[in-house]
C-alpha positions as CSV (number, residue, x, y, z in Angstrom):
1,X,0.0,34.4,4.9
2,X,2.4,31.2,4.5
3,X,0.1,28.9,2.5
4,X,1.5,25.4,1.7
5,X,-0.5,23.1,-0.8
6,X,-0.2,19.2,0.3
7,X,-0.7,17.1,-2.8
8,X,-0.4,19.4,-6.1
9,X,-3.0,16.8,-8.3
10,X,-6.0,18.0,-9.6
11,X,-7.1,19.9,-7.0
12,X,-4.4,21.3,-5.1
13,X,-2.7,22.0,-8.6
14,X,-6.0,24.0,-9.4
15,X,-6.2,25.7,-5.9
16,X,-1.9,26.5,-6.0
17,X,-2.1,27.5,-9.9
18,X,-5.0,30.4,-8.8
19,X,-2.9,31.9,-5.8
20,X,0.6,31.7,-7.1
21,X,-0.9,33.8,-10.1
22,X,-1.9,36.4,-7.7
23,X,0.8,36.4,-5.1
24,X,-1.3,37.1,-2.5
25,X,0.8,34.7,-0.2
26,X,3.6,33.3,0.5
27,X,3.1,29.7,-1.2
28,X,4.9,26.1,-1.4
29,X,3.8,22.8,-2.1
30,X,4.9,19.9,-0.4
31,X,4.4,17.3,-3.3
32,X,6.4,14.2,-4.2
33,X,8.0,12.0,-7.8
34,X,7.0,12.8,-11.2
35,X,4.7,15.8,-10.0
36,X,7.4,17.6,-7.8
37,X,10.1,17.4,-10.5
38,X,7.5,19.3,-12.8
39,X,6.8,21.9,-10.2
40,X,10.4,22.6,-9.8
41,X,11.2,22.4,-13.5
42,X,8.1,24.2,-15.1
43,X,6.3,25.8,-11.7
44,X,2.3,25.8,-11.4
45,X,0.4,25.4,-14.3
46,X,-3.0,24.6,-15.7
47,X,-5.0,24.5,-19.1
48,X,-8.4,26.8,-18.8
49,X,-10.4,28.1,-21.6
50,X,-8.2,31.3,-21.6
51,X,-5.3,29.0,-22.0
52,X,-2.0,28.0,-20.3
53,X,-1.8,29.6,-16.9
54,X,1.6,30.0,-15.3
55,X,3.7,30.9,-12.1
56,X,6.9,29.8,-10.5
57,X,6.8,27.3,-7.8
58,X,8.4,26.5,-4.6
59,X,8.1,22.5,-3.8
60,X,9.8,20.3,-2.0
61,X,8.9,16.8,-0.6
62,X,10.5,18.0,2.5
63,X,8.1,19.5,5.0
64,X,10.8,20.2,7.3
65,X,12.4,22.3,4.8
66,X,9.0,24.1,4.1
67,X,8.8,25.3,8.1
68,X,5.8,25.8,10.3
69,X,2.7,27.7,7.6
70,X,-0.4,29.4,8.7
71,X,-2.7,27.7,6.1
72,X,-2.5,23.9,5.3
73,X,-4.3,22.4,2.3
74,X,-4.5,18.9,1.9
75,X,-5.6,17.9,-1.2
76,X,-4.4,13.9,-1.4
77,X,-6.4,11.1,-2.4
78,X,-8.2,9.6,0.3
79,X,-6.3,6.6,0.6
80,X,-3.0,8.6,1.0
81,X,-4.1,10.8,3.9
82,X,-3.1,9.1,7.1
83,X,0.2,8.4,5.9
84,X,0.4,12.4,4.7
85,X,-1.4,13.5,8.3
86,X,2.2,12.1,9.6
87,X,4.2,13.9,7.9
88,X,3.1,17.4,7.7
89,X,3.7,17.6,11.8
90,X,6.7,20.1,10.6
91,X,4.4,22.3,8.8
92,X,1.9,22.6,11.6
93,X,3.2,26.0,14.2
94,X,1.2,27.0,17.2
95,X,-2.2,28.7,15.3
96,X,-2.0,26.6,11.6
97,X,-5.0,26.1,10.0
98,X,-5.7,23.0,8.1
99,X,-7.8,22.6,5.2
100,X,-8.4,19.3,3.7
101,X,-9.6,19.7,-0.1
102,X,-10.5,16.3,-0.8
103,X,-13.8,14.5,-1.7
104,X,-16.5,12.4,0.2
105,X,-17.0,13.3,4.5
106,X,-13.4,14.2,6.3
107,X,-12.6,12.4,9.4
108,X,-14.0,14.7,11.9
109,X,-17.5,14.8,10.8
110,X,-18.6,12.8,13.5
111,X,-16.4,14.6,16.0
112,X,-18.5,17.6,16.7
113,X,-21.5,15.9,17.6
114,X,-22.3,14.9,21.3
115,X,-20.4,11.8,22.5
116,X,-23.7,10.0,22.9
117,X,-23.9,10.1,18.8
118,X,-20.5,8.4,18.6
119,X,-18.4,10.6,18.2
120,X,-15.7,9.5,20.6
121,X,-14.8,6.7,17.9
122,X,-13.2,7.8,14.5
123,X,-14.6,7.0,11.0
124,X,-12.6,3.9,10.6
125,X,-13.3,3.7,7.1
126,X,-11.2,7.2,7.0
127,X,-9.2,7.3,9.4
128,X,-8.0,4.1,10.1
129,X,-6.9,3.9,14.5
130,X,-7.8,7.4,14.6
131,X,-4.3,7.9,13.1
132,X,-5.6,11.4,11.3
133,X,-7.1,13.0,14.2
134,X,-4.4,12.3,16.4
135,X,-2.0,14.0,14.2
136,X,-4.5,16.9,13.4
137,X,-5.9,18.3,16.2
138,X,-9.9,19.5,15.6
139,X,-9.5,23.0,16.3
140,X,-6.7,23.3,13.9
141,X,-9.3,22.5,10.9
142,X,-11.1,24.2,8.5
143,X,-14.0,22.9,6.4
144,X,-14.1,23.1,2.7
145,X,-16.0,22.0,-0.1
146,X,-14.7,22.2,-3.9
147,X,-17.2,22.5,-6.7
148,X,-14.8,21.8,-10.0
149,X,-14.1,19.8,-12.7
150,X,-10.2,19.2,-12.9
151,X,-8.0,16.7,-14.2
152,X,-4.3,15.6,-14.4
153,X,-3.2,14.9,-17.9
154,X,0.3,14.7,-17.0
155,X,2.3,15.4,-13.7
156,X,2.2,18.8,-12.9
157,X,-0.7,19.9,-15.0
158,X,-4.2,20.6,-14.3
159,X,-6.6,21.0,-16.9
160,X,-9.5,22.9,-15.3
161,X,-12.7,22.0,-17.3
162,X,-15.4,23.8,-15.0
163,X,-16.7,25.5,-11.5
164,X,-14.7,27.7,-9.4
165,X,-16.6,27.4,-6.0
166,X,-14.7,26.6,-2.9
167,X,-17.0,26.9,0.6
168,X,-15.3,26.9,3.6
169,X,-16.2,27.1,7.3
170,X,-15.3,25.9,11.1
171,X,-16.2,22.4,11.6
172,X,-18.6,23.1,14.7
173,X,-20.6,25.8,12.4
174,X,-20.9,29.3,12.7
175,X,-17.9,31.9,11.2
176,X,-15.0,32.9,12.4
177,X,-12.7,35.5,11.4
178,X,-10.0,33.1,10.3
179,X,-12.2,31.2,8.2
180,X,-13.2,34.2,6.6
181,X,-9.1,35.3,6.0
182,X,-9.3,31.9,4.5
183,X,-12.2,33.0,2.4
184,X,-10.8,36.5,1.7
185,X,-7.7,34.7,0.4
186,X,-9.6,32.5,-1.9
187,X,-11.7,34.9,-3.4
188,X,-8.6,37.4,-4.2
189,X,-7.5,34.5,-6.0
190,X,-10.6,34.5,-8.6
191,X,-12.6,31.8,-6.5
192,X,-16.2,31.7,-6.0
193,X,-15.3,31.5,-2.0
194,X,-18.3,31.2,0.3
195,X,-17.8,31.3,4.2
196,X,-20.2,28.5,5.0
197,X,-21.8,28.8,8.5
198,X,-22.8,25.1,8.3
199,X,-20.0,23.2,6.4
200,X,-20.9,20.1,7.5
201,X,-24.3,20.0,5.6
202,X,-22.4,21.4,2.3
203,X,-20.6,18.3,3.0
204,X,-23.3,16.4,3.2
205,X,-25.1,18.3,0.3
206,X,-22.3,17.0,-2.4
207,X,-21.9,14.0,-0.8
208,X,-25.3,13.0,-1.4
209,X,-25.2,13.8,-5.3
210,X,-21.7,12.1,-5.5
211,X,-22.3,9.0,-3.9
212,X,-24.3,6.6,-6.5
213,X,-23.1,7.8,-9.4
214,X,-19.0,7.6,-8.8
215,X,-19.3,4.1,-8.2
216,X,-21.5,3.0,-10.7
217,X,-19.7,5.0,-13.4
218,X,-16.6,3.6,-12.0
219,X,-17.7,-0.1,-12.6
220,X,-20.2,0.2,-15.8
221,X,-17.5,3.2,-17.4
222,X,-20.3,4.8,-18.5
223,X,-20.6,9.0,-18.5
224,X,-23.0,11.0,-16.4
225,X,-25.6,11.0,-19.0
226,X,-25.7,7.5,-20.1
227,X,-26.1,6.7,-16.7
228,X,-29.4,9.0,-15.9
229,X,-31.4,7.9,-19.0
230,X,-31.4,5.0,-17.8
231,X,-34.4,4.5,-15.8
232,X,-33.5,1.3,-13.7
233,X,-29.9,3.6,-12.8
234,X,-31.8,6.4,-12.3
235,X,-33.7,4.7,-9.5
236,X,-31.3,2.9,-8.2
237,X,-29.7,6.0,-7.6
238,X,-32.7,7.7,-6.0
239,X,-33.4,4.8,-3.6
240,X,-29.5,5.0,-2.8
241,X,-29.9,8.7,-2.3
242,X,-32.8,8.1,0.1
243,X,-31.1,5.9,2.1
244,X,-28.3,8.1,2.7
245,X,-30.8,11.9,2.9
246,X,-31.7,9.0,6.1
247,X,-28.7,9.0,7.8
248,X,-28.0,12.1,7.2
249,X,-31.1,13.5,9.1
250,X,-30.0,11.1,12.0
251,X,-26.5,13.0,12.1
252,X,-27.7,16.6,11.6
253,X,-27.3,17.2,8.0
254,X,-30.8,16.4,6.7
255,X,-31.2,17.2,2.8
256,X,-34.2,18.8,1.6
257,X,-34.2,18.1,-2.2
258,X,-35.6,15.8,-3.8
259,X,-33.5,12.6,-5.8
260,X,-35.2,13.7,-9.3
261,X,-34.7,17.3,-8.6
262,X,-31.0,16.9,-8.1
263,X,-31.1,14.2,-11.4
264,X,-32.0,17.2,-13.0
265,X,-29.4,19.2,-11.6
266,X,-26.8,16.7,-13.1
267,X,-27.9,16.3,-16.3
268,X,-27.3,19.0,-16.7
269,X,-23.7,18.3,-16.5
270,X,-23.8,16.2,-19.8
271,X,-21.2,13.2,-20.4
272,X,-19.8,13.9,-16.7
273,X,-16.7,12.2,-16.2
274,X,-16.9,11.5,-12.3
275,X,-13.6,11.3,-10.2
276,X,-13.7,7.4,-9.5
277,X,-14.4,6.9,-13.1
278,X,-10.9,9.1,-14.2
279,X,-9.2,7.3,-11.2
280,X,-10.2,3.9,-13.0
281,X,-9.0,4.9,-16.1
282,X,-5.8,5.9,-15.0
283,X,-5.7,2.9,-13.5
284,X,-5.4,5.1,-9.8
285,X,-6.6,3.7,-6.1
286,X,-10.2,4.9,-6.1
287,X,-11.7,7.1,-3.3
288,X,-14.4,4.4,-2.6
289,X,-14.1,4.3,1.5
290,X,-14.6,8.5,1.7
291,X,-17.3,8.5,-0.6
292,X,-19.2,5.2,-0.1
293,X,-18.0,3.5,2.6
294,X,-18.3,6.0,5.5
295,X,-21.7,6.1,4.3
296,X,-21.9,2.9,5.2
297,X,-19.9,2.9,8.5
298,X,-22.3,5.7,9.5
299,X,-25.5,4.4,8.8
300,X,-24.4,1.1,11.0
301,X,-23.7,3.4,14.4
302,X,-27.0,5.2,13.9
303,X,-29.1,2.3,12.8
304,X,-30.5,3.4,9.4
305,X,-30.6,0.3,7.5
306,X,-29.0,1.5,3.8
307,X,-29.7,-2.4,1.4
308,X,-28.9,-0.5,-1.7
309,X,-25.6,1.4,-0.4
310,X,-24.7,-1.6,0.6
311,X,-25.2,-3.7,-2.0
312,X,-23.3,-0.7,-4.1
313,X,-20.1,-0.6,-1.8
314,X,-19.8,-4.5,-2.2
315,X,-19.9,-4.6,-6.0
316,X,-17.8,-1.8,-6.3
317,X,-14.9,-3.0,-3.5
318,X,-15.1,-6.5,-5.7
319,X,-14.4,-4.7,-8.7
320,X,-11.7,-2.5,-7.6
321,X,-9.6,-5.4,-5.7
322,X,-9.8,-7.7,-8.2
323,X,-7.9,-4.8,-10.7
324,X,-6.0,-3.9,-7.9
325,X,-7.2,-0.1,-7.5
326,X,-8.3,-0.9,-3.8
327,X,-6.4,-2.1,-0.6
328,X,-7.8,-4.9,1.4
């Protein structure tokens, strides 16, 4: 299988580090600057618990040079991905699959529901003029949901702190034998791959833990844990959780757990680190419009009215704009 990794950060460094190790594929990474020039100088590599983790690389920032793959990962920040969905046309032959490994809801969630929910429009808040899905065609994609803690310390290099569990699955639900190639592939590669037969609700699922706390650590700086004992956070969060287990049962993901119970869950976590929060402190664009505002976007088409979402996304789009880590 031709496999080419879009975006080698975190993610796709942790994801391309695993299967160049085994060589199950045939892999290349279609990266860009500082972290190409380290792929081609030093190949994959990440820090684990084992230690230094190593394998030669082919990258290019060319995707014409790369040719037509059957597996696609994207694994960009959100804000990058229309402008990558544009590029990657050279990458895409006749039966590609494309698998974007990025955080907060993808822009075709909406797009397998019946036209009367919506779903004719895109998610402007992630794709933007519906420039994504008219670059990637829906029955091109695959589903996927990471469960890892990674980070960049320097171009090039992942430092993987904790989780290995990728689940993946077809958009509309239900399995397919090339999701479960995809999943095959994954788990040869020392991942705890799961071929989902609802992917959208795994979505959903992570989504719903994610979505207070990222932007509230973002603006206070404060770790997972600092956050939760607090009890006016902790039910802010809740009531923000509620709000969005609300739209979520309008749109067919409905979550059965309970706010506390997936507190519990987290906390368990320690002094998490959330994404926004590292993207802040790197001084990065943060991922606010996949993760909160979609949310958002959402709730208005269904009419689930979400006060404390709201009143979330605002303070947090302030905060970012004013230290420049957000576009208008």
């Amino acid at each position: 299988m031709k496999v080419c990794i879009v975006g080698a950060g975190a993610i796709g460094g942790f994801i391309g580090t695993r299967l160049a190790q085994v060589g199950q594929c045939e892999l290349s990474a279609l990266a860009r600057g500082a972290t190409l020039q380290a792929l081609q100088a030093q190949g994959w590599r990440m820090k684990t618990a084992q230690g230094l983790l190593q394998a030669t690389a082919r990258a290019s920032d060319s995707a014409e040079a790369l040719g037509p793959q059957d597996l696609v990962i994207i694994a960009v920040k959100g804000p990058a991905l229309p402008a990558v969905a544009q590029q990657i046309g050279p990458l895409l032959g006749p039966d590609t699959r494309v698998m974007p490994a990025m955080n907060g809801v993808p822009w075709w969630f909406l797009s397998v529901l019946p036209a009367q929910d919506g779903a004719a429009l895109p998610l402007n808040s992630v794709d933007p003029g519906g420039v994504v899905s008219r670059a990637i065609a829906l029955e091109r994609v695959l589903g996927c949901v990471v469960h890892a803690s990674t980070a960049t310390p320097e171009p090039g290099l992942v430092a993987h702190r904790m989780g290995q569990g990728l689940i993946i699955g077809e958009p509309a639900g239900g399995r397919t034998a090339r999701a479960q190639q995809v999943v095959d592939l994954m788990a040869g590669a020392g991942f705890d791959a799961t071929h989902s037969d609802n992917i959208r609700q795994d979505i959903w699922y992570k989504l719903w833990g994610n979505l207070t706390m990222n932007p509230v650590s973002a603006i206070t700086g404060a770790t997972g844990d600092v956050l939760l004992a607090d009890p006016l956070v902790r039910a802010f969060f809740s009531a923000g959780m509620t709000e969005a287990a609300a739209v979520g049962a309008r749109i067919g993901v409905p979550i059965e757990q309970s706010p506390e119970d997936r507190h519990a869950i987290t906390a368990k976590l320690g002094a998490l680190r959330t994404s926004m929060l590292q993207d802040v402190d790197a001084g990065r664009p943060i991922e606010l419009d996949a993760i909160v505002t979609v949310v958002h976007e959402i709730a208005q088409r269904v009419g689930v009215p979400t006060p404390n979402i709201d009143a979330m996304l605002g303070l947090t789009r302030v905060f970012a704009r004013v230290r420049g880590l957000l576009p208008d």
